[in-house]
ROSE-4610 file (N, C-alpha, C; in Angstrom, 1 decimal, always signed):
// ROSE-4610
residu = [X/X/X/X/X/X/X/X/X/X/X/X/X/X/X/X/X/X/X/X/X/X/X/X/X/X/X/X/X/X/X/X/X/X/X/X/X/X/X/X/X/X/X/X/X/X/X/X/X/X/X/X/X/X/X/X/X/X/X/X/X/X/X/X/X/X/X/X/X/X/X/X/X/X/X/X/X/X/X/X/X/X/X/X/X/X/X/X/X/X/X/X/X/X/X/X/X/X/X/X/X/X/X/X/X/X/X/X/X/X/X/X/X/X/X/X/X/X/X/X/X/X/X/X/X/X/X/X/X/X/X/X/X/X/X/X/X/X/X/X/X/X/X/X/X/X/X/X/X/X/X/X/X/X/X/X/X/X/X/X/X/X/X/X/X/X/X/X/X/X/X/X/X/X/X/X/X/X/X/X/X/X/X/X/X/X/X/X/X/X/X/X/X/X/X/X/X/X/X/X/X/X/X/X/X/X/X/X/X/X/X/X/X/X/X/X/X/X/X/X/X/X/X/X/X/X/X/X/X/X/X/X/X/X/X/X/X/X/X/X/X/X/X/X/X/X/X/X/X/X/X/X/X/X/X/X/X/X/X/X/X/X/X/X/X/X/X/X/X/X/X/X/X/X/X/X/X/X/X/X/X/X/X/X/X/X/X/X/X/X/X/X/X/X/X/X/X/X/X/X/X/X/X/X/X/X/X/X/X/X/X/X/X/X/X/X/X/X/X/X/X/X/X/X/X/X/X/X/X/X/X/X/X/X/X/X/X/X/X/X/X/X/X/X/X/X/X/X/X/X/X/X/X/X/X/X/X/X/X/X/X/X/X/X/X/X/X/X/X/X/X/X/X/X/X/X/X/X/X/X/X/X/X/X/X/X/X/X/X/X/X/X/X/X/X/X/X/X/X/X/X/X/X/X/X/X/X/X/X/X/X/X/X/X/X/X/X/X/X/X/X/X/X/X/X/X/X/X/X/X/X/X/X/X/X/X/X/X/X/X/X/X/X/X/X/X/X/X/X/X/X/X/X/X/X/X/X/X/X/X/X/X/X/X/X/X/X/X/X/X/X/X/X/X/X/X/X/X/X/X/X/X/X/X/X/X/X/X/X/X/X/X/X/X/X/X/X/X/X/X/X/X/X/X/X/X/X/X/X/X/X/X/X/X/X/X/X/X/X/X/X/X/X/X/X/X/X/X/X/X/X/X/X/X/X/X/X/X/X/X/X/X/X/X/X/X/X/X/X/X/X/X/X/X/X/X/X/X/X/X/X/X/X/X/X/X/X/X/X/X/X/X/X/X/X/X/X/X/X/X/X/X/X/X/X/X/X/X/X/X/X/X/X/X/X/X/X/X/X/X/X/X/X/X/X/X/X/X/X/X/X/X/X/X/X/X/X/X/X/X/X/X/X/X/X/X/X/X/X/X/X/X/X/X/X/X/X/X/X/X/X/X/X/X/X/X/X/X/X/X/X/X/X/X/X/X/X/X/X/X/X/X/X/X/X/X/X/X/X/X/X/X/X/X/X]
num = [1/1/1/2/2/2/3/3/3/4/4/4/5/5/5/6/6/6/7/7/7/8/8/8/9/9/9/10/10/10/11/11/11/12/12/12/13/13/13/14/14/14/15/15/15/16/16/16/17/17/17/18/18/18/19/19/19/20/20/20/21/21/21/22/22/22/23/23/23/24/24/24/25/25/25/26/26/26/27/27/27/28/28/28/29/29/29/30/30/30/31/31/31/32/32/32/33/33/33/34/34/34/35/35/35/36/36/36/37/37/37/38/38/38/39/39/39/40/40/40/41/41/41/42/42/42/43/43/43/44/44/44/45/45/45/46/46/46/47/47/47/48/48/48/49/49/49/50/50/50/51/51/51/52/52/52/53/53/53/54/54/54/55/55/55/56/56/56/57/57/57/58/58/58/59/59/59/60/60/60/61/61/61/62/62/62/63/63/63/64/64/64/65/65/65/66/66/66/67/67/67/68/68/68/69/69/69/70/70/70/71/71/71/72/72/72/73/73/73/74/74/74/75/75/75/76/76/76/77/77/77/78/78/78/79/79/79/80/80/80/81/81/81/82/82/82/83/83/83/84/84/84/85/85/85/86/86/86/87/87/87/88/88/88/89/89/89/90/90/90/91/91/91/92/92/92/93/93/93/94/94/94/95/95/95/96/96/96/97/97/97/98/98/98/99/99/99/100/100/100/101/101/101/102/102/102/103/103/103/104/104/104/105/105/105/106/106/106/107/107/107/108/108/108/109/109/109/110/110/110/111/111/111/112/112/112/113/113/113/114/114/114/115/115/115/116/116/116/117/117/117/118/118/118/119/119/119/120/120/120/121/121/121/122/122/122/123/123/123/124/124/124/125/125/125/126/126/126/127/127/127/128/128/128/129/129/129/130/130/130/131/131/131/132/132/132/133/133/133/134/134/134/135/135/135/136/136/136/137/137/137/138/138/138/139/139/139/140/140/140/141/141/141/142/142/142/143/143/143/144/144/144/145/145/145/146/146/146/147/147/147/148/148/148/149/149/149/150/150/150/151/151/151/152/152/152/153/153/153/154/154/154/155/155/155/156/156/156/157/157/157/158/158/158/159/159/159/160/160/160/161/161/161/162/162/162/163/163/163/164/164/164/165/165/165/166/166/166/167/167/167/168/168/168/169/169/169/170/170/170/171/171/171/172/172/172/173/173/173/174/174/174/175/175/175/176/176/176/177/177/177/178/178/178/179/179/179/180/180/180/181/181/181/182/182/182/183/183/183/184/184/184/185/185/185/186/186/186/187/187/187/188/188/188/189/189/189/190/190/190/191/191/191/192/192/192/193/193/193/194/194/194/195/195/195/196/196/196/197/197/197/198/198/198/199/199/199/200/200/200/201/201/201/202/202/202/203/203/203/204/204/204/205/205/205/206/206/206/207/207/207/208/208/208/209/209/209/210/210/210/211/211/211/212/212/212/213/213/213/214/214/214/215/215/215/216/216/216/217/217/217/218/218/218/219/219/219/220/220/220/221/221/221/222/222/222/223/223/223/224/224/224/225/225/225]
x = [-26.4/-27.6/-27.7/-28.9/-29.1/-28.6/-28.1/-27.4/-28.8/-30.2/-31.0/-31.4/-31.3/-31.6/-30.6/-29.1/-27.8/-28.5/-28.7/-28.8/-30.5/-31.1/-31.9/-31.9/-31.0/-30.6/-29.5/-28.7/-27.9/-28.4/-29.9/-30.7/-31.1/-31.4/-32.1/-31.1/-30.0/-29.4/-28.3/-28.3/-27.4/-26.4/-25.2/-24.1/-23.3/-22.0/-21.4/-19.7/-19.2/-17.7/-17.1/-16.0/-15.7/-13.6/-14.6/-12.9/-12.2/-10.9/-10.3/-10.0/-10.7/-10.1/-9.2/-8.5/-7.2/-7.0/-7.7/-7.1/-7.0/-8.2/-7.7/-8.2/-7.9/-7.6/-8.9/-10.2/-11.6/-12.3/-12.8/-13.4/-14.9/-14.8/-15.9/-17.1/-18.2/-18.9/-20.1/-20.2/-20.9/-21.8/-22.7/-24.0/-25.0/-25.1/-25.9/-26.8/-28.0/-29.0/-29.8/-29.9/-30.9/-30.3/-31.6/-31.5/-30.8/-31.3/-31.4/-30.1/-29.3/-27.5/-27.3/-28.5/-28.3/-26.8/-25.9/-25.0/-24.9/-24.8/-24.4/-23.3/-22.7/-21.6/-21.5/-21.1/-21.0/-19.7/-18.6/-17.5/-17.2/-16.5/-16.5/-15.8/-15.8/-14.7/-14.3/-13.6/-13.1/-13.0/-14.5/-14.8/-14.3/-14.0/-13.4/-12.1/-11.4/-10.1/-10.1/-10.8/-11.0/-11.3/-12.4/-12.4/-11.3/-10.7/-9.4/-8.5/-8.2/-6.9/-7.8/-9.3/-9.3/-9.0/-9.3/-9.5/-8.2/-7.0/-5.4/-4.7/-5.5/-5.1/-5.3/-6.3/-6.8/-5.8/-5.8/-5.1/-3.9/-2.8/-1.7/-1.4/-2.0/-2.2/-1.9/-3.0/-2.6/-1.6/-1.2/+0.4/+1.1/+1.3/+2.4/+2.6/+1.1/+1.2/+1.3/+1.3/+1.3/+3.0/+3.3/+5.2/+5.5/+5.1/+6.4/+6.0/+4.6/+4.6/+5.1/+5.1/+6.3/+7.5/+7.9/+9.3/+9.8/+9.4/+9.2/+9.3/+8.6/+8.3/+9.4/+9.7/+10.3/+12.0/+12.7/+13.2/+14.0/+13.2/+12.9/+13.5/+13.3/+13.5/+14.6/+15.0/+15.5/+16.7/+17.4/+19.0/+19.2/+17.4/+17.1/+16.0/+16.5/+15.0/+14.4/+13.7/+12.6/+11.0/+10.2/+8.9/+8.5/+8.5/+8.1/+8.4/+10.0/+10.1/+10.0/+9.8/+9.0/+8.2/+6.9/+6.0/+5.7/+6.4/+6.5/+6.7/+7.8/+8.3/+7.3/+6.7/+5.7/+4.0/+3.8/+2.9/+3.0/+4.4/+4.2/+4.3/+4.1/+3.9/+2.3/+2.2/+0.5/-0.2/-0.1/-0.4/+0.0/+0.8/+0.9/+0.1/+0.1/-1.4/-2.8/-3.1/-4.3/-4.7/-3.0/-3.3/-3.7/-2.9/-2.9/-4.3/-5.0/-6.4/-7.0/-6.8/-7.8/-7.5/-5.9/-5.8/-6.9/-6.5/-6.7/-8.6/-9.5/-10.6/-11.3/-10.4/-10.4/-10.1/-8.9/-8.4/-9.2/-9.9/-10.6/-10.7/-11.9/-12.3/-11.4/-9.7/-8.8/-7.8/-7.8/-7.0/-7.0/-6.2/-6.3/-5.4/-6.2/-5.5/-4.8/-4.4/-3.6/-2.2/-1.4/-0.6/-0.8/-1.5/-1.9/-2.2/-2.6/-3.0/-1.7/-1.2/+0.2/+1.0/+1.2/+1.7/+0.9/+0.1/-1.1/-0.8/-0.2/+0.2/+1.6/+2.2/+4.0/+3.9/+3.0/+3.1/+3.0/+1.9/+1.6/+2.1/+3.3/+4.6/+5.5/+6.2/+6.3/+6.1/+5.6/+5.3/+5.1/+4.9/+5.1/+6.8/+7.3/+8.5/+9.5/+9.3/+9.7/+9.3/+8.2/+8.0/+8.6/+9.0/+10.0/+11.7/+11.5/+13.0/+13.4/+12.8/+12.5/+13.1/+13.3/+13.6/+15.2/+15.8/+17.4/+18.0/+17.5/+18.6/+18.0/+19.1/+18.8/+19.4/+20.2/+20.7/+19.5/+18.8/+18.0/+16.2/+16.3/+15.2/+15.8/+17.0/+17.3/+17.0/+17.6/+17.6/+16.2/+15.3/+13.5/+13.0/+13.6/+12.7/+13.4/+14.9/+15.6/+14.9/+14.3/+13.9/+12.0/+11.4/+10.3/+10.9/+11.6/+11.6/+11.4/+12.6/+12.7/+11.7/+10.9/+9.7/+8.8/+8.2/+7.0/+7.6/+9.1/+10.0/+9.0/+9.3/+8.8/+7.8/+7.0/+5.4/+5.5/+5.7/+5.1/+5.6/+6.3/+7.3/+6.5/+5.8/+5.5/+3.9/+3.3/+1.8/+2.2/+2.9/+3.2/+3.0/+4.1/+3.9/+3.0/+2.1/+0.7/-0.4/+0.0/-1.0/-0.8/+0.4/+0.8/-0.6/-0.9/-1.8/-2.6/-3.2/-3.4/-3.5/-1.9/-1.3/-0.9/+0.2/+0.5/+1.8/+2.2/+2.5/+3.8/+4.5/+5.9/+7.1/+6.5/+7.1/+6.7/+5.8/+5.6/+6.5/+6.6/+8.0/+9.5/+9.2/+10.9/+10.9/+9.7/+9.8/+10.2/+9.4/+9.8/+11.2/+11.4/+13.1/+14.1/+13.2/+14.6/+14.2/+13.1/+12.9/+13.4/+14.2/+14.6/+16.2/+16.6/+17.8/+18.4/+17.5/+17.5/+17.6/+16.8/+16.4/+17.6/+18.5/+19.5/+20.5/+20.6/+21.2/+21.2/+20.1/+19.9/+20.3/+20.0/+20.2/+21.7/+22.6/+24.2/+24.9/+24.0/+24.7/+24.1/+23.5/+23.2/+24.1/+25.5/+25.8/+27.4/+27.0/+28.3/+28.8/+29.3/+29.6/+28.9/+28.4/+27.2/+25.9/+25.3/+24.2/+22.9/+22.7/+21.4/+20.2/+19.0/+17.6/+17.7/+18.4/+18.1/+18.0/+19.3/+18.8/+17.4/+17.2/+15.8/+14.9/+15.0/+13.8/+13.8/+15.3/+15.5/+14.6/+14.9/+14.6/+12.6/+12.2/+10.4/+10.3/+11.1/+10.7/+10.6/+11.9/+11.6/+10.4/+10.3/+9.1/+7.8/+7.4/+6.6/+6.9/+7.2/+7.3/+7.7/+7.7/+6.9/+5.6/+5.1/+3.9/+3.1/+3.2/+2.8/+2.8/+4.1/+3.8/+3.0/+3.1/+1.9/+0.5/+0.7/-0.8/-1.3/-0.7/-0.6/-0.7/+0.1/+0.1/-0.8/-1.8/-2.9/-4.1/-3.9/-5.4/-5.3/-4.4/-4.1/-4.8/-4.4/-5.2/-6.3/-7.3/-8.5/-9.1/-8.8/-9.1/-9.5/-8.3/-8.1/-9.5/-9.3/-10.2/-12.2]
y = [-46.3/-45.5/-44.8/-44.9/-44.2/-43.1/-42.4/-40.8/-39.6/-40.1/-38.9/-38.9/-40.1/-40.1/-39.2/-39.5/-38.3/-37.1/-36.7/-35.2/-35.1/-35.6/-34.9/-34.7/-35.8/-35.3/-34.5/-33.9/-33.1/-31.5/-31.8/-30.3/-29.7/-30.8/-30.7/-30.3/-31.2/-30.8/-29.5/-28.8/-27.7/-27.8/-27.2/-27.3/-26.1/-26.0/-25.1/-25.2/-24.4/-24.4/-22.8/-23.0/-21.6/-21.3/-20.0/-19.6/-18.6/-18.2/-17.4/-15.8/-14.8/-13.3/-13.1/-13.0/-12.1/-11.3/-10.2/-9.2/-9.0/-9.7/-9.8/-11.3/-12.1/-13.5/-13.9/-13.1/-13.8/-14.9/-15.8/-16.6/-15.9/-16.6/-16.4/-17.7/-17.4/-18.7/-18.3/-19.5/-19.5/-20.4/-20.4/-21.3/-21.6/-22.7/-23.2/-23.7/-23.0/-23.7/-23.9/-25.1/-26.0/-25.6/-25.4/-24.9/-23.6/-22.9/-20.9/-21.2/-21.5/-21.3/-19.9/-19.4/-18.6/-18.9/-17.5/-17.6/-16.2/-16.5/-15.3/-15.6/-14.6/-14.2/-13.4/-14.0/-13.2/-12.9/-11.9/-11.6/-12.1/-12.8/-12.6/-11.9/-10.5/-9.7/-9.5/-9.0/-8.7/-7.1/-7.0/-5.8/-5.6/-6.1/-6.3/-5.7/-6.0/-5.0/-4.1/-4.4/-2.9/-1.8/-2.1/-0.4/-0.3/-1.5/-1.3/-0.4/-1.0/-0.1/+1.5/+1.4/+3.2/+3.8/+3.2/+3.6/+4.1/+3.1/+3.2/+4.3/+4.4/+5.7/+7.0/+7.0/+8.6/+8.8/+7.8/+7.7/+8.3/+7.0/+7.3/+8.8/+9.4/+10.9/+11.7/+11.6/+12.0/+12.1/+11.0/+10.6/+10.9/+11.4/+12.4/+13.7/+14.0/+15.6/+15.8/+15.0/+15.5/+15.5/+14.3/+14.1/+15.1/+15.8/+16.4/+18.2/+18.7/+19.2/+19.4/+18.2/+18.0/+18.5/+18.0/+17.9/+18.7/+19.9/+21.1/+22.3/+22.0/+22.4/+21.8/+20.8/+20.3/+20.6/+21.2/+21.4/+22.7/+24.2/+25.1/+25.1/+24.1/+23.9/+22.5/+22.4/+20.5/+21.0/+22.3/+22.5/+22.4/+22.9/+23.1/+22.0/+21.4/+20.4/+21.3/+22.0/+22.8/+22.7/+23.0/+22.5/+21.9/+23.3/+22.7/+21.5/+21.0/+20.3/+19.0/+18.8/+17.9/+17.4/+18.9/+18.1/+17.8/+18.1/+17.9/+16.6/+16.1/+14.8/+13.9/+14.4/+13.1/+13.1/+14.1/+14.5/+12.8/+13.0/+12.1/+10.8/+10.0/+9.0/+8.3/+10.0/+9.5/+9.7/+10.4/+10.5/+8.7/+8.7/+7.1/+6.1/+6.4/+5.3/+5.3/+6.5/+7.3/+6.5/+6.6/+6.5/+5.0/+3.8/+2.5/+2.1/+3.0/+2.9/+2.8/+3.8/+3.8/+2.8/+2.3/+1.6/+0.0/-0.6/-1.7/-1.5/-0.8/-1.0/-1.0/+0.0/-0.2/-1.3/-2.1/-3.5/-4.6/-4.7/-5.6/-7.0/-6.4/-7.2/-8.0/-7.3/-8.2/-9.2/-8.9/-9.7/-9.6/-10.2/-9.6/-8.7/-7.5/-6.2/-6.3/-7.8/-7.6/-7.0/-7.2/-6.3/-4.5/-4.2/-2.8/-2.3/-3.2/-2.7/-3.0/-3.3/-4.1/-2.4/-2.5/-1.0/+0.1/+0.2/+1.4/+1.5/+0.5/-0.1/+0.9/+0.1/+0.4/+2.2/+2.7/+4.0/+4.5/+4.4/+5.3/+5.0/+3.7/+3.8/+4.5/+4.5/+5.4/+7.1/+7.6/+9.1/+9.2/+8.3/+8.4/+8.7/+7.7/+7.7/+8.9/+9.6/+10.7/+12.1/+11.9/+12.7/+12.8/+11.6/+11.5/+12.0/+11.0/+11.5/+12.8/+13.7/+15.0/+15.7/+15.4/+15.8/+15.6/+14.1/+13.9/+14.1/+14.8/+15.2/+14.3/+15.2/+14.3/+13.0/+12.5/+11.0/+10.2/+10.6/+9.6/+9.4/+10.9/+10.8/+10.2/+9.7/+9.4/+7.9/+7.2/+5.8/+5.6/+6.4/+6.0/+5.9/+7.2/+7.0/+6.3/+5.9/+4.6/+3.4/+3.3/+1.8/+1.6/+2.6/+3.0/+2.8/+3.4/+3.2/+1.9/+1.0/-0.6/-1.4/-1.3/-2.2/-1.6/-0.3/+0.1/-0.1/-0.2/-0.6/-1.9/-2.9/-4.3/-4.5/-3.7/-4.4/-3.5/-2.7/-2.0/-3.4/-3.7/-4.4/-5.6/-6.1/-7.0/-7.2/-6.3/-5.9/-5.6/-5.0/-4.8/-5.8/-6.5/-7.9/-9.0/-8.9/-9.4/-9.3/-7.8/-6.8/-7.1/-7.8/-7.7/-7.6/-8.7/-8.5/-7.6/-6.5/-5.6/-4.2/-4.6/-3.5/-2.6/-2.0/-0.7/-0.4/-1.5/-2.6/-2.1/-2.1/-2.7/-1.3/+0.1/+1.2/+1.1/+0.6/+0.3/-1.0/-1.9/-3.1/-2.1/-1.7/-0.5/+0.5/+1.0/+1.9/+1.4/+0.1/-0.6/-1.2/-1.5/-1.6/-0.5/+0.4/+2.1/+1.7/+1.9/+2.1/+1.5/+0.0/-0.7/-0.1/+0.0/+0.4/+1.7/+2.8/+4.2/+4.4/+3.2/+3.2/+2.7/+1.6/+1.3/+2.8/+3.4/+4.2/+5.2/+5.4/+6.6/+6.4/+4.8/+4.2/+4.4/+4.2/+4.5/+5.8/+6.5/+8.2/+8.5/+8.0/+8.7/+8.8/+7.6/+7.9/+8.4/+9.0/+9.8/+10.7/+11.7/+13.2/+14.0/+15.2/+15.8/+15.7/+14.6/+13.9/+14.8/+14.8/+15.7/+15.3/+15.9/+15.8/+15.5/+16.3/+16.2/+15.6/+14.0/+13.0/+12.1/+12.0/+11.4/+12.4/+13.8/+14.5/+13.8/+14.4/+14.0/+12.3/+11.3/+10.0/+10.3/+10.9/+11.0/+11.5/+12.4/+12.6/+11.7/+11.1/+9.7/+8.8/+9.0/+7.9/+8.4/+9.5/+10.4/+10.0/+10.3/+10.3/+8.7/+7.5/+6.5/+6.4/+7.0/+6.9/+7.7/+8.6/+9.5/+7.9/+8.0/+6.5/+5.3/+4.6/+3.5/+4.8/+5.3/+6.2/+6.5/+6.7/+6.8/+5.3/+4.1/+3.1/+2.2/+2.4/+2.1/+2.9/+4.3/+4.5/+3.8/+3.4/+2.7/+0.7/+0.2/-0.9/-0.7/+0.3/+0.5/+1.0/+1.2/+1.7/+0.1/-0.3/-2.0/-2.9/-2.7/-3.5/-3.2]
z = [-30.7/-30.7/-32.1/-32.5/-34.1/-34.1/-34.8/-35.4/-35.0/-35.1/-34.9/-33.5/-33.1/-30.9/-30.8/-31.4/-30.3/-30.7/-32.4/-32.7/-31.7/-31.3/-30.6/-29.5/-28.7/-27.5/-27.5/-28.3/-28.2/-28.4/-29.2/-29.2/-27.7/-27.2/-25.7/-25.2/-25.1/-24.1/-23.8/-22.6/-22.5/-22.1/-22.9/-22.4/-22.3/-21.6/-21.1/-21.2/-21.4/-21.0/-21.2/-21.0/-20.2/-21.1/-21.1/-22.0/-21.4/-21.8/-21.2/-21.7/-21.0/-21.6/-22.1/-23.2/-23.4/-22.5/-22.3/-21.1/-20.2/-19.3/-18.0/-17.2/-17.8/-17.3/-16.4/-16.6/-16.0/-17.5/-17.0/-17.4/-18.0/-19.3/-20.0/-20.1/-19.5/-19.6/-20.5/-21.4/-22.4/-22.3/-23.2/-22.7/-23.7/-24.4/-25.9/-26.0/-26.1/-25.9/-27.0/-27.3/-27.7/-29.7/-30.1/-32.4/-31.9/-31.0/-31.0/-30.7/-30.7/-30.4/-29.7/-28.4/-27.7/-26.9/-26.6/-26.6/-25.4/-23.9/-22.8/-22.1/-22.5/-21.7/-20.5/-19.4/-18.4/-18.3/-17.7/-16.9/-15.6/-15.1/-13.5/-13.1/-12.4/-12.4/-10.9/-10.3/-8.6/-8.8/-8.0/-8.0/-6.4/-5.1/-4.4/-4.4/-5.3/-5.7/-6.7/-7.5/-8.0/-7.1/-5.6/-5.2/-4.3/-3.8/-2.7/-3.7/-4.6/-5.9/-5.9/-5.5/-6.1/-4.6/-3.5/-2.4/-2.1/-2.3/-2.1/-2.8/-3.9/-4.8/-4.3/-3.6/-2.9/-1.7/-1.3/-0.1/-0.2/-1.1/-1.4/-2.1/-2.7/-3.3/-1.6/-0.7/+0.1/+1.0/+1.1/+1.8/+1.1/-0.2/-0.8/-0.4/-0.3/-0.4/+1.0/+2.3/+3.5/+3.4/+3.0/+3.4/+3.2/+1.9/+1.1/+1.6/+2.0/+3.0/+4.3/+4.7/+6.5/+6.1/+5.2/+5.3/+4.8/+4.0/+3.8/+5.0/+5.5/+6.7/+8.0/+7.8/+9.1/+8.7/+7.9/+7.2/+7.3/+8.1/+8.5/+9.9/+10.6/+12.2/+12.1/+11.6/+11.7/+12.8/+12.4/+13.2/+14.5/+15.2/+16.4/+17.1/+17.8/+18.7/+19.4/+18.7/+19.7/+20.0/+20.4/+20.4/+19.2/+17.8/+16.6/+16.1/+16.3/+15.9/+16.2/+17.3/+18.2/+18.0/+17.9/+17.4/+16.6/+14.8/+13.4/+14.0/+14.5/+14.5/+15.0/+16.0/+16.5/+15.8/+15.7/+14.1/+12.7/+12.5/+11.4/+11.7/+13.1/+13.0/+13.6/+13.5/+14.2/+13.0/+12.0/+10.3/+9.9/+10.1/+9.6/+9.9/+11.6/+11.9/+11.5/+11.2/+10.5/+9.1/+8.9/+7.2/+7.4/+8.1/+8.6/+8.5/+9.5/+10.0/+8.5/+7.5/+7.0/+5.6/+5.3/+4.6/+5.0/+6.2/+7.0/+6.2/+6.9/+6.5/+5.0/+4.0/+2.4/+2.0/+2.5/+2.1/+2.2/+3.3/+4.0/+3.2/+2.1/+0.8/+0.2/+0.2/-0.3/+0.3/+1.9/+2.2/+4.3/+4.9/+6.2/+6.7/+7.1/+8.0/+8.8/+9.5/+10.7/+10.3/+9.6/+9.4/+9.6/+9.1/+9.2/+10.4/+11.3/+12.7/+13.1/+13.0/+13.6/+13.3/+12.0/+12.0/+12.8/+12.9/+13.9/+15.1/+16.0/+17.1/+17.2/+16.5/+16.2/+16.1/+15.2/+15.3/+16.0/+16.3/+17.6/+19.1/+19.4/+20.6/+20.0/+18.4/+17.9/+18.5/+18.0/+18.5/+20.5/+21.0/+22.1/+22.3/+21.9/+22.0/+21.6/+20.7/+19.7/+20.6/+21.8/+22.2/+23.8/+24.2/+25.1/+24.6/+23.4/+22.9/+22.5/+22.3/+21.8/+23.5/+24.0/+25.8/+25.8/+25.6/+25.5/+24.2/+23.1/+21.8/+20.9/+19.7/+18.5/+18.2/+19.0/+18.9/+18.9/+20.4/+20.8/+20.0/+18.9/+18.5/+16.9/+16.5/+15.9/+16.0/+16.9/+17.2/+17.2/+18.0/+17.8/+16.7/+16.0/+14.5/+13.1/+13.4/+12.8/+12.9/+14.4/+14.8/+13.8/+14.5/+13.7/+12.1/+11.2/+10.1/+9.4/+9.8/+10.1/+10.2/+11.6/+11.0/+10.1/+10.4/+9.6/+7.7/+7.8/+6.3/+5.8/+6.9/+6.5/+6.3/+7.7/+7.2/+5.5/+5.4/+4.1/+2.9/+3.4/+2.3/+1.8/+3.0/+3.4/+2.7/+2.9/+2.5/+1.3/+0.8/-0.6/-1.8/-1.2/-2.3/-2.1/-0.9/-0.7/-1.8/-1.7/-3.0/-4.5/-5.1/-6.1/-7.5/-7.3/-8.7/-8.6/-7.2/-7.7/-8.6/-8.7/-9.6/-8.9/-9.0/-8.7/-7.1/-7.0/-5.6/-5.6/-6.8/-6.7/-6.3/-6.2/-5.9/-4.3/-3.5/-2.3/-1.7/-2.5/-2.2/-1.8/-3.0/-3.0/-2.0/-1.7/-0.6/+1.0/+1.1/+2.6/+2.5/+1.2/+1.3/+1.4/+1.3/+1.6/+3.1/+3.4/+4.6/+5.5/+5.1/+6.1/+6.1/+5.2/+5.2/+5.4/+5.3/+6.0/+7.3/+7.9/+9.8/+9.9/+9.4/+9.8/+10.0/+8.9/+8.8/+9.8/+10.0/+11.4/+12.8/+13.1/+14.1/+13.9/+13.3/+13.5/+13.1/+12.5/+12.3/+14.1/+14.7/+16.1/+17.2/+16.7/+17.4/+16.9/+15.6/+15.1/+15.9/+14.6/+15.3/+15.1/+15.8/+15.2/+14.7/+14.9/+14.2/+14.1/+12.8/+12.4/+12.2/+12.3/+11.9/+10.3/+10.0/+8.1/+7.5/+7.7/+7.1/+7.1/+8.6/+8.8/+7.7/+7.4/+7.1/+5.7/+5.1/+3.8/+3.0/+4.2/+4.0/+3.7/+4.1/+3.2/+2.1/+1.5/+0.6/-0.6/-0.6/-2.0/-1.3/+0.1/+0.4/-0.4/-0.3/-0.9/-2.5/-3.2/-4.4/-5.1/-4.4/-4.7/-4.1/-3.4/-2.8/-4.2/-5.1/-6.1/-7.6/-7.4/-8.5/-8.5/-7.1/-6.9/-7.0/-6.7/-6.6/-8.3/-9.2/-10.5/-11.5/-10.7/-11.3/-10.9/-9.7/-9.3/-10.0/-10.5/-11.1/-12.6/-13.4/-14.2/-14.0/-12.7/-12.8/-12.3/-12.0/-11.5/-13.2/-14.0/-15.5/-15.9/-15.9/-16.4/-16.2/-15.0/-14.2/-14.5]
């Protein structure tokens, strides 16, 4: 074909191809048309996870400041199983399902909740239980809220690294890993000597202050994004 048929069907015709961001790995499509070497760029971005990462941020802010409130407070009563403490105790696992609840419908966009309700479920036989056990001693509200620790450890653990390229994930991995191994811990101090509330109390607070870090390392990929 003569040299001036290609260059004129190459004026006509439009073509496309697609490059890669440096910064955040969306595709850049470009588009050339005709002499005018018009040239648009669109972004494709996942706005989908950008608002789950802002949503998880507020949240998780919250679930700091309640733990480290409880246990502040539960802290005051831990020596004695008395009403208050009872119901501090069964208090924080119905806050958990809450929080579940509201994680599960912010996420939606990024992935599926059954996990989350899974934990919502677990919590709240959880606090049932805590409030039976709260009747036979602190062994037995030990062994409940060791076993509660354990799974609600996993699913976290579990949804955690689901979430990864959201950013902000990996103090939430670490947390369902204390958590699995803390519940262990309770479950067998229960049935030591003297077995206390304290350590269970003690065990939220580092939960709390990773919960402050993904909350901080999430408004960072919500900036990004």
């Amino acid at each position: 074909m003569p040299r001036r048929h290609q260059a004129a069907m190459l004026g006509k015709t439009e073509r496309s191809f697609s490059l890669m961001a440096p910064d955040h790995d969306a595709p850049l499509v470009a588009v050339l048309l005709g002499n005018h070497q018009r040239i648009i760029m669109t972004t494709v971005t996942a706005p989908g996870i950008s608002m789950t990462a802002s949503a998880l941020r507020r949240l998780y802010f919250v679930r700091f400041a309640f733990a480290i409130v409880w246990a502040l407070v539960m802290f005051t009563t831990a020596t004695h199983l008395g009403p208050l403490a009872v119901t501090l105790l069964v208090l924080y696992p119905l806050f958990d399902a809450a929080a579940a609840v509201i994680d599960a419908r912010s996420s939606r966009a990024t992935g599926s909740p059954t996990l989350l309700y899974l934990n919502v479920a677990i919590s709240l036989l959880t606090a049932v239980g805590l409030a039976f056990a709260g009747a036979s001693g602190i062994p037995a509200v030990l062994r409940v809220w060791g076993a509660w620790a354990i799974v609600a450890g996993l699913i976290q653990l579990i949804v955690g690294a689901t979430r990864r390229e959201m950013g902000g994930q990996w103090p939430m991995i670490i947390s369902g890993g204390l958590s699995v191994i803390a519940g262990g811990s309770f479950i067998v101090s229960a049935s030591g000597d003297n077995p206390a509330l304290t350590t269970a109390i003690g065990y939220t607070i580092p939960g709390a202050i990773l919960f402050l870090v993904s909350a901080i390392r999430l408004g960072r990929a919500v900036r990004e994004n």
